[in-house]
SERO-4910 file (N, C-alpha, C, O; in steps of 0.05 Angstrom, whole numbers):
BEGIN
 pado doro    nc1    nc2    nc3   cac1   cac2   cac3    cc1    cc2    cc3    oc1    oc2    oc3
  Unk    A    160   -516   -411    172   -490   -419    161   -468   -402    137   -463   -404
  Unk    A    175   -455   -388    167   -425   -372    189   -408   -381    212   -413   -374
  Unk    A    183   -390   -396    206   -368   -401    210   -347   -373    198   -351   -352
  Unk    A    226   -327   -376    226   -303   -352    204   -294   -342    184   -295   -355
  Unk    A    205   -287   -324    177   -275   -313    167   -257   -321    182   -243   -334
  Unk    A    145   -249   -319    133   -218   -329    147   -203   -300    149   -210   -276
  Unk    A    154   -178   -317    167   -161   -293    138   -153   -279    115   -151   -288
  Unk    A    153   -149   -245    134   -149   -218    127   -172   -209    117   -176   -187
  Unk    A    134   -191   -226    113   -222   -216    125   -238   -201    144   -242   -215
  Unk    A    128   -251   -181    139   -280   -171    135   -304   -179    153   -321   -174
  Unk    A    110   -312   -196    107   -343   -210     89   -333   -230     84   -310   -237
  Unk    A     80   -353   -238     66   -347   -269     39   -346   -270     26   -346   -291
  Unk    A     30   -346   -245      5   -339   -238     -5   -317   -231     14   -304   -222
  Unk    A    -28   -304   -231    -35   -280   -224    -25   -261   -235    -20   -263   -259
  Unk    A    -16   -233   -218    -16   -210   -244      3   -192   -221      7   -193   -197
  Unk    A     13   -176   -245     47   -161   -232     31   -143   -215     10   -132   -222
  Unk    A     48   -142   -185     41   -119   -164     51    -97   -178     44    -76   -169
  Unk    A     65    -97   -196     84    -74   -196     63    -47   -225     57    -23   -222
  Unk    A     57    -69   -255     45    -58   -273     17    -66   -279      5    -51   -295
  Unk    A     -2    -95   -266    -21    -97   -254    -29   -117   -288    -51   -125   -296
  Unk    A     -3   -121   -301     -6   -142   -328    -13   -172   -319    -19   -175   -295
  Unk    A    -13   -184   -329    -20   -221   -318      8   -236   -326     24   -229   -343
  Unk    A     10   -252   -312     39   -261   -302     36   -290   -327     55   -298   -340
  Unk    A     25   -294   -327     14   -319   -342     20   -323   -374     20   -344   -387
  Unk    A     27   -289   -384     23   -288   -419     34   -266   -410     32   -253   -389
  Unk    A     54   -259   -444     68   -231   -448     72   -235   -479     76   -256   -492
  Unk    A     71   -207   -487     73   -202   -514     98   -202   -524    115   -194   -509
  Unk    A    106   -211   -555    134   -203   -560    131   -194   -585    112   -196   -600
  Unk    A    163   -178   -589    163   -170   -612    157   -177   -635    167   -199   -643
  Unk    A    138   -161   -657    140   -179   -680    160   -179   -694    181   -168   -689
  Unk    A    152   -198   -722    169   -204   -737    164   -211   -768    143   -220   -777
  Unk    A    184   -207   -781    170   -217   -814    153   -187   -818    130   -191   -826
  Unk    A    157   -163   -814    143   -135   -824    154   -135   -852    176   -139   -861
  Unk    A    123   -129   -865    121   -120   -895    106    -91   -895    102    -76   -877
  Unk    A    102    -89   -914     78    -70   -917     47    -73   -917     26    -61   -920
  Unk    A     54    -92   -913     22   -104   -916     22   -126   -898     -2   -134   -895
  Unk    A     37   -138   -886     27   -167   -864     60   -161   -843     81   -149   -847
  Unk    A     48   -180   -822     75   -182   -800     60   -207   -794     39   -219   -801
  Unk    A     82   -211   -773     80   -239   -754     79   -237   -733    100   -242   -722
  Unk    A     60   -229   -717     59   -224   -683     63   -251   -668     61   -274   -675
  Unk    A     69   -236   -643     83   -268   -627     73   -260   -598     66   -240   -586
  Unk    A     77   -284   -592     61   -275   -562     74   -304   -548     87   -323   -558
  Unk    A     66   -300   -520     80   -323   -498     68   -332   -481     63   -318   -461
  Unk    A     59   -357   -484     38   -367   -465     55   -377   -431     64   -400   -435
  Unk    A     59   -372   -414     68   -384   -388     65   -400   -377     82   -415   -368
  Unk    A     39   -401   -374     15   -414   -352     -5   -422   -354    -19   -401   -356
  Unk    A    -18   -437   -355    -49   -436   -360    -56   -456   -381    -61   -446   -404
  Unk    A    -58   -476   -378    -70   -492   -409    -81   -517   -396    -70   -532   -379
  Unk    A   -109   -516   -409   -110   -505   -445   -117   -473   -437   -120   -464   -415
  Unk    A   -118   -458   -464   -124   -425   -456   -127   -423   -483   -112   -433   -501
  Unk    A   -152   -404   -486   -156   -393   -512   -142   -368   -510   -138   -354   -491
  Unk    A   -136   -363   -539   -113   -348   -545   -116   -324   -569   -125   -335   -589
  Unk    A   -113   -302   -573   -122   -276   -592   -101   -259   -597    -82   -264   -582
  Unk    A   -100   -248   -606    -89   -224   -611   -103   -186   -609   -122   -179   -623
  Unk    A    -94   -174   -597   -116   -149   -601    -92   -124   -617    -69   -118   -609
  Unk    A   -103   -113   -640    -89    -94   -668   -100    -72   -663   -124    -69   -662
  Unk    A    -85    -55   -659   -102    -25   -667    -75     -7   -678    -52     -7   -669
  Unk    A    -89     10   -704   -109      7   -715   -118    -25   -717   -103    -44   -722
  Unk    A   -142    -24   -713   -155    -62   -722   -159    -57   -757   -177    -44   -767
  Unk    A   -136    -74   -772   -133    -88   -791   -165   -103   -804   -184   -112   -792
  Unk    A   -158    -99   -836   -180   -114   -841   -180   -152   -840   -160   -163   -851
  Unk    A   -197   -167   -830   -196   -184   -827   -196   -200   -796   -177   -192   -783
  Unk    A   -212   -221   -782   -217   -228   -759   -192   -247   -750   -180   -263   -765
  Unk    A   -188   -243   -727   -161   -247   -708   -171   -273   -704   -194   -272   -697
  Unk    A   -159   -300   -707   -178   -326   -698   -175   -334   -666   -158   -326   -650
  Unk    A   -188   -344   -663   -184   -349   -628   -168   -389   -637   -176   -410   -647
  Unk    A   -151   -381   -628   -134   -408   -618   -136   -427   -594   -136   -416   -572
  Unk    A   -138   -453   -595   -130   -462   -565   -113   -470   -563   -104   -488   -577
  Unk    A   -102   -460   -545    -64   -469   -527    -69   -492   -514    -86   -495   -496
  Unk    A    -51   -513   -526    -50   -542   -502    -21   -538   -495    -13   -560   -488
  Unk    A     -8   -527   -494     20   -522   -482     26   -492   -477     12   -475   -487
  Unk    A     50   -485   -458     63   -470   -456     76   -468   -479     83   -486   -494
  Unk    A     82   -430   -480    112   -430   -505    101   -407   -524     79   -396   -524
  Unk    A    119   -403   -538    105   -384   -564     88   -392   -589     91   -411   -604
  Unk    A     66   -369   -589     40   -370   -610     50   -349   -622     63   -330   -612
  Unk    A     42   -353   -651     49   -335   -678     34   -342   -692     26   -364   -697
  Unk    A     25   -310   -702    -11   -315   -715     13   -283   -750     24   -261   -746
  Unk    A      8   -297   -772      4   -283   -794    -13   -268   -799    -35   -280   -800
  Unk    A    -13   -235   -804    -30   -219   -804    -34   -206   -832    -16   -192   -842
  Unk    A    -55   -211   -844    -49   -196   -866    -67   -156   -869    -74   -141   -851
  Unk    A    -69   -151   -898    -84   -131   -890    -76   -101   -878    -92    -84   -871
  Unk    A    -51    -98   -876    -45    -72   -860    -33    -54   -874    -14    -60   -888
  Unk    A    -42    -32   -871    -29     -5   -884     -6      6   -892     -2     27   -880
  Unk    A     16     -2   -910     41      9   -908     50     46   -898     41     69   -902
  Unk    A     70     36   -884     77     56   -868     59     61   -840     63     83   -831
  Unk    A     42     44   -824     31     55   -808     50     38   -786     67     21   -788
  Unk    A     36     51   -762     49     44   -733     21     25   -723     -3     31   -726
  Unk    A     32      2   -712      9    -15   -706     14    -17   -672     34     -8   -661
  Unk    A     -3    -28   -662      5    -28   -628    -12    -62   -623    -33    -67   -634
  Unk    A     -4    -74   -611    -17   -101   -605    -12   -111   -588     10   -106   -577
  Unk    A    -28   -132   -577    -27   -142   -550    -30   -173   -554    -40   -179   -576
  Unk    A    -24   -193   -538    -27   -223   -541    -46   -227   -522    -37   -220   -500
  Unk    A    -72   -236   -519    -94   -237   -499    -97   -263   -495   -100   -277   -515
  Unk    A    -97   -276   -467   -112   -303   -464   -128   -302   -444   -125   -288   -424
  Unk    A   -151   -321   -450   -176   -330   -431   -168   -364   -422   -163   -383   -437
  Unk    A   -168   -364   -395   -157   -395   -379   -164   -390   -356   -180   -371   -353
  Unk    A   -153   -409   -329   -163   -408   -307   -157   -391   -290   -170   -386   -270
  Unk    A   -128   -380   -299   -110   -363   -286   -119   -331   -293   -111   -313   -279
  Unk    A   -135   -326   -314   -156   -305   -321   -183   -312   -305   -202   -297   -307
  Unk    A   -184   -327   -294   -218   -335   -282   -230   -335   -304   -251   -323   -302
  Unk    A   -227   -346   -330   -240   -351   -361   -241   -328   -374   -249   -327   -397
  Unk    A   -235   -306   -361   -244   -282   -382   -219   -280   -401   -198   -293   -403
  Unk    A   -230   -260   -413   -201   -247   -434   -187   -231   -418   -198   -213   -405
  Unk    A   -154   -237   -420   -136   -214   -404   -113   -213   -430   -108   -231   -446
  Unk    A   -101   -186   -428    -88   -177   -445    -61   -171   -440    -55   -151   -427
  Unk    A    -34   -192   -452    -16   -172   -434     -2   -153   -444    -14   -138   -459
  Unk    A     35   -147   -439     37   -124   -449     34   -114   -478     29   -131   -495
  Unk    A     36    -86   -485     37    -79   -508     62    -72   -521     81    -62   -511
  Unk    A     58    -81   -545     86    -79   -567     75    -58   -593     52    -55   -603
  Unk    A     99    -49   -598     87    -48   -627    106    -41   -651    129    -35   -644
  Unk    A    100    -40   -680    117    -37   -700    103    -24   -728     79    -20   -735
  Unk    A    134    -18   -742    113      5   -762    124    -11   -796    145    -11   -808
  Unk    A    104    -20   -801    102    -34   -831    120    -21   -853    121      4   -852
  Unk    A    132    -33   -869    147    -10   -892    124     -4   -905    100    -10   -904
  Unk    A    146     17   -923    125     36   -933    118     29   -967    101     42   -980
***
């Protein structure tokens, strides 16, 4: 499974000339918004195995688990804990080879909990 490219990129490696994101992972819209939990989603490309996170701000009460990816495709992590009515902003982060092991973050999404 390889979905579209991250815009700027040519393959799923490395990181867009254009917004300087990683070609490898891209964030997607969530889904399932309450007032209190959503369902963030994210898209792995490239790279596995690859550990896998989420980054929240405001950061929610409760720890984001780190996942390992043995495949390409979409990760969806249940969030609970969040403020009704607020605006959340989040990112899908992975660490693999195509990161040189570190943590890279790609784009940002975000959504506002009912109230």
């Amino acid at each position: 499974f390889n979905g579209p490219l991250v815009d700027g990129c040519t393959s799923y490696q490395g990181y867009s000339a254009t917004t300087g994101l990683p070609c490898f992972a891209k964030t997607n819209p969530a889904a399932s918004i309450l007032a209190t939990s959503a369902m963030l989603k994210g898209e792995l490309l490239d790279g596995v195995p690859a550990d896998i996170t989420w980054n929240v701000s405001p950061s929610p009460t409760g720890p984001f688990p780190v996942m390992t990816a043995t495949s390409t495709g979409q990760w969806t992590t249940n969030i609970g804990g969040l403020t009704p009515n607020t605006t959340y902003t989040y990112q899908f982060c992975v660490s693999n080879q195509n990161s040189g092991n570190t943590v890279t973050c790609a784009n940002s999404e975000t959504f506002t909990t009912k109230p």
